[in-house]
C-alpha positions as CSV (number, residue, x, y, z in Angstrom):
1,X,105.4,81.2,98.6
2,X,103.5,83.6,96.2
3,X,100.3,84.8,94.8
4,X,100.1,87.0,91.8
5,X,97.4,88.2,89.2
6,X,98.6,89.5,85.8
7,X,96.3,92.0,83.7
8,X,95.4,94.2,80.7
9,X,93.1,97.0,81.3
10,X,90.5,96.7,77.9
11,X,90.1,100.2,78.1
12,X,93.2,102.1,78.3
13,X,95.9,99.3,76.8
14,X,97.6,99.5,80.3
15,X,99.3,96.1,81.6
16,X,100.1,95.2,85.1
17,X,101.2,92.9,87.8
18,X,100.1,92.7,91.7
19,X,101.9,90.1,93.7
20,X,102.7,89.0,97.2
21,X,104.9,86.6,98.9
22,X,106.8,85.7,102.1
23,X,110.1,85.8,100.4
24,X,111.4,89.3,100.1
25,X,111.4,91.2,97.6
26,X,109.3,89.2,94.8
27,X,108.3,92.1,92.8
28,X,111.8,92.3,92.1
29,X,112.4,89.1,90.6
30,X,108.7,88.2,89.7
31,X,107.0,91.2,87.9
32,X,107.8,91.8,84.4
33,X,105.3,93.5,82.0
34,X,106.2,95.6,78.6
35,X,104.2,98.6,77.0
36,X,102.1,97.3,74.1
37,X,102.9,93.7,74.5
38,X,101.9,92.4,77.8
39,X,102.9,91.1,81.0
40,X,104.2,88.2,82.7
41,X,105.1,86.3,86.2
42,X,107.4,83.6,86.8
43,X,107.3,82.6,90.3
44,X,107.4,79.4,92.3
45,X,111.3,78.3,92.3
46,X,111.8,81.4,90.4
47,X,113.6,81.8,87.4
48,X,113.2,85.5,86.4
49,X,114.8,85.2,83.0
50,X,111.2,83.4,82.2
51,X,109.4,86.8,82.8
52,X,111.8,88.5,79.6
53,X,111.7,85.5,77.5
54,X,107.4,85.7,77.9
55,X,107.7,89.2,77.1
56,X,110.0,88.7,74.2
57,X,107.9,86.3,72.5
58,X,105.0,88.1,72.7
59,X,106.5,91.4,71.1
60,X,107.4,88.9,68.1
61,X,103.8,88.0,67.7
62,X,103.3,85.1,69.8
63,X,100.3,84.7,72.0
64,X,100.2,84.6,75.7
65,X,99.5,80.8,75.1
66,X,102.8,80.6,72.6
67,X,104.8,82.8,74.4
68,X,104.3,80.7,78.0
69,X,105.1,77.3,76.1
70,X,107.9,79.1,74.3
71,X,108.9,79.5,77.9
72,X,108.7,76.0,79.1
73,X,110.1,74.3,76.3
74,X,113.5,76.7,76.8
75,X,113.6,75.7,80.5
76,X,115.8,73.1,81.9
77,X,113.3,73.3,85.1
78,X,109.8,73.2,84.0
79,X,108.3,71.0,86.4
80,X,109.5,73.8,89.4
81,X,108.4,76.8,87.2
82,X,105.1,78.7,88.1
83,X,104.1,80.9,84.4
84,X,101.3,83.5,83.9
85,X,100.9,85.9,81.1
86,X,98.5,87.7,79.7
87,X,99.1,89.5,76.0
88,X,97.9,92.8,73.8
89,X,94.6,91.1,73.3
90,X,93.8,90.3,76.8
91,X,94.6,86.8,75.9
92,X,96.2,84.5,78.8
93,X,97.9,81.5,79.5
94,X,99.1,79.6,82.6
95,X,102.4,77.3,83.4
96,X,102.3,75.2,86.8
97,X,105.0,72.4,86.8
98,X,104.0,69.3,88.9
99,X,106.7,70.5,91.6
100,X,105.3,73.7,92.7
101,X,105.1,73.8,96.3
102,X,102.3,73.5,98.2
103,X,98.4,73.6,97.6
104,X,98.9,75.5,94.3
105,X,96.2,76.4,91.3
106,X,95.4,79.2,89.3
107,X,92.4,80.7,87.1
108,X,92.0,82.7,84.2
109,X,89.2,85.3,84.1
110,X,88.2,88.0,81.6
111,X,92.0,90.3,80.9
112,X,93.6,88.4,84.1
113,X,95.0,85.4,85.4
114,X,96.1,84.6,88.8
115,X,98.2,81.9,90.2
116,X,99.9,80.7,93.2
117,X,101.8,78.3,95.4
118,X,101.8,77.3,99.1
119,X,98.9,78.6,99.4
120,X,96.2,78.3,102.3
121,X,94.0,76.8,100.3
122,X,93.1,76.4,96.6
123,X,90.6,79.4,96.0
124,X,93.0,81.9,96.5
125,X,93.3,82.6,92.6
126,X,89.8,82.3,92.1
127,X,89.3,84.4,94.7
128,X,91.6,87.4,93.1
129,X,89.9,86.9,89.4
130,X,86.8,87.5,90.7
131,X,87.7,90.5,92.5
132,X,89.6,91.9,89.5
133,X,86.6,91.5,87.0
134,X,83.9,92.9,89.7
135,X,86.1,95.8,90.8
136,X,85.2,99.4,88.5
137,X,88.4,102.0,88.1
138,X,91.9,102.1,87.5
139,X,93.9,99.3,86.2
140,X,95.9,99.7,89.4
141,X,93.0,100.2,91.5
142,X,91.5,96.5,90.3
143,X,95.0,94.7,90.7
144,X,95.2,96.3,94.4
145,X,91.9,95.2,95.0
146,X,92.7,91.6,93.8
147,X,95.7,90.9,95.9
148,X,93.7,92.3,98.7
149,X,91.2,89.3,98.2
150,X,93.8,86.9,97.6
151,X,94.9,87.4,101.6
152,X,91.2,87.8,102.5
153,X,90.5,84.4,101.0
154,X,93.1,82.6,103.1
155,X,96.7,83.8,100.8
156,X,100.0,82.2,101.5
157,X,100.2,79.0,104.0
158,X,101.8,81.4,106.5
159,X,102.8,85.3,106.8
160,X,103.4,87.7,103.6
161,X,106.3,89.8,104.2
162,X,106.5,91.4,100.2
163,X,104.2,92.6,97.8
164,X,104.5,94.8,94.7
165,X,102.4,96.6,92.3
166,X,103.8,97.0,88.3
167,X,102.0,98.8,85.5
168,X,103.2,99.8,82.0
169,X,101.4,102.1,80.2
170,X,102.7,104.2,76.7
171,X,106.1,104.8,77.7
172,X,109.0,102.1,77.4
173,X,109.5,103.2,81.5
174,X,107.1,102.1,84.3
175,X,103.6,104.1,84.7
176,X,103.9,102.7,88.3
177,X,106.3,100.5,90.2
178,X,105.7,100.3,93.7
179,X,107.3,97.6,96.0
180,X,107.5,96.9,99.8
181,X,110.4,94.6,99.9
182,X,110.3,93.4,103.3
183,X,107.6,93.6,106.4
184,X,107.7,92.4,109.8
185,X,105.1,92.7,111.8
186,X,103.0,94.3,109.1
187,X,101.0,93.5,106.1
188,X,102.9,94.4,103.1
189,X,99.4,94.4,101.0
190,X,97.8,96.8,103.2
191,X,101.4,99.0,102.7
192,X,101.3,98.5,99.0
193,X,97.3,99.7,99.0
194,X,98.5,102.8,101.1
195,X,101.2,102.9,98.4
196,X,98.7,103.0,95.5
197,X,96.1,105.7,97.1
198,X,99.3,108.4,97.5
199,X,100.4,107.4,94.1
200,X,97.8,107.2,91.9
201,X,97.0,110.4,91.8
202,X,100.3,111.5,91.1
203,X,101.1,109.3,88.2
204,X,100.0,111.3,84.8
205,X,101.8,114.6,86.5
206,X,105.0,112.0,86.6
207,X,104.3,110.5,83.0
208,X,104.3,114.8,82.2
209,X,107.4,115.7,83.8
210,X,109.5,113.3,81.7
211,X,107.3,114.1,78.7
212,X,107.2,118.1,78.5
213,X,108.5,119.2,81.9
214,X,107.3,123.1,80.9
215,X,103.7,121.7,81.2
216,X,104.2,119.5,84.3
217,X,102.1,120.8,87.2
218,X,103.4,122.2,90.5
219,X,106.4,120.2,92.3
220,X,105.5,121.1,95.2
221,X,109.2,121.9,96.8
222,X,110.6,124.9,97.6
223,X,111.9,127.6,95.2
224,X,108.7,125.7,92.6
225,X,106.8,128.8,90.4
């Protein structure tokens, strides 16, 4: 039902999470990443309270590998539980219990890991690594880029209907957060790319505004000086 790819950019300490599904919403319930520390998805039958207890773990000092088996051994579930995190060292671990749906697999790479379940076929992951690691630019940029080749190479068994983009940066709030919740008719990943290209430039002039609103740039409404 999903295909994610979780990340750490080496240069600027950023952390993300690009992920698509046919179940609505899955950003929602399957994105979780934490400034500093890393970040996580818990997909397949999905129990979201995985994604905090991956993060929590790895702000103690575990490893992504300690953190995701932390994670398992505190499940009731395991065998229905799809796991991926990557941590502050670029680290990454994966989780895939025997009863995850479908043609599922997933593949670490350099900063990344992607996974999925009911999948067309089993190089959708590999597929999305490789992307990520040949794509130059923006932490944001890359993860778009990798769930963009993810549905290239085949994606889910049948139509995609969510997709979301998450990125922590400095600050305890998002840098980005982006969802499309629920598409019919259209391609949620081709929304969320749209989604990116308005945003990303935008995003340090948001990150400003909370910071020292007196130095924030033009807002671009009425009444603005």
């Amino acid at each position: 039902m999903t295909f994610s790819i979780v990340a750490r950019c080496a240069e600027t300490g950023q952390f993300g999470v690009a992920i698509s599904s046919s179940s609505p919403a899955v950003a929602a319930r399957c994105a979780f990443a934490r400034a500093g520390v890393g970040a996580a998805a818990s997909q397949n039958v999905t129990n979201p309270a995985l994604g905090g207890l991956m993060l929590d773990r790895m702000a103690a000092g575990d490893g992504a590998s300690a953190a995701v088996a932390a994670a398992v051994a505190a499940e009731a579930y395991p065998d229905y539980r799809q796991l991926l995190a990557v941590d502050a060292a670029g680290e990454t671990a994966i989780h895939s219990g025997a009863r995850a749906l479908g043609v599922w697999t997933a593949t670490r790479g350099r900063d990344c890991a992607a996974g999925g379940n009911l999948l067309a076929n089993d190089g959708i992951p590999a597929a999305m690594v490789s992307a990520f690691e040949d794509t130059p630019g923006t932490l944001g940029a890359r993860l778009v880029m990798a769930v963009q080749a993810g549905l290239a190479a085949g994606g889910e068994a049948g139509p995609v209907h969510s997709a979301g983009l998450l990125i922590v940066d400095r600050q305890s709030w998002p840098y980005a957060e982006l969802r499309i919740d629920w598409l019919d008719g259209a391609c949620p990943i081709a929304a969320l790319a749209r989604a990116w290209e308005v945003y990303a430039s935008q995003a340090e002039a948001y990150v400003m505004r909370a910071l020292n609103p007196t130095a924030a740039p033009s807002y671009g409404v009425p009444g603005d000086e």
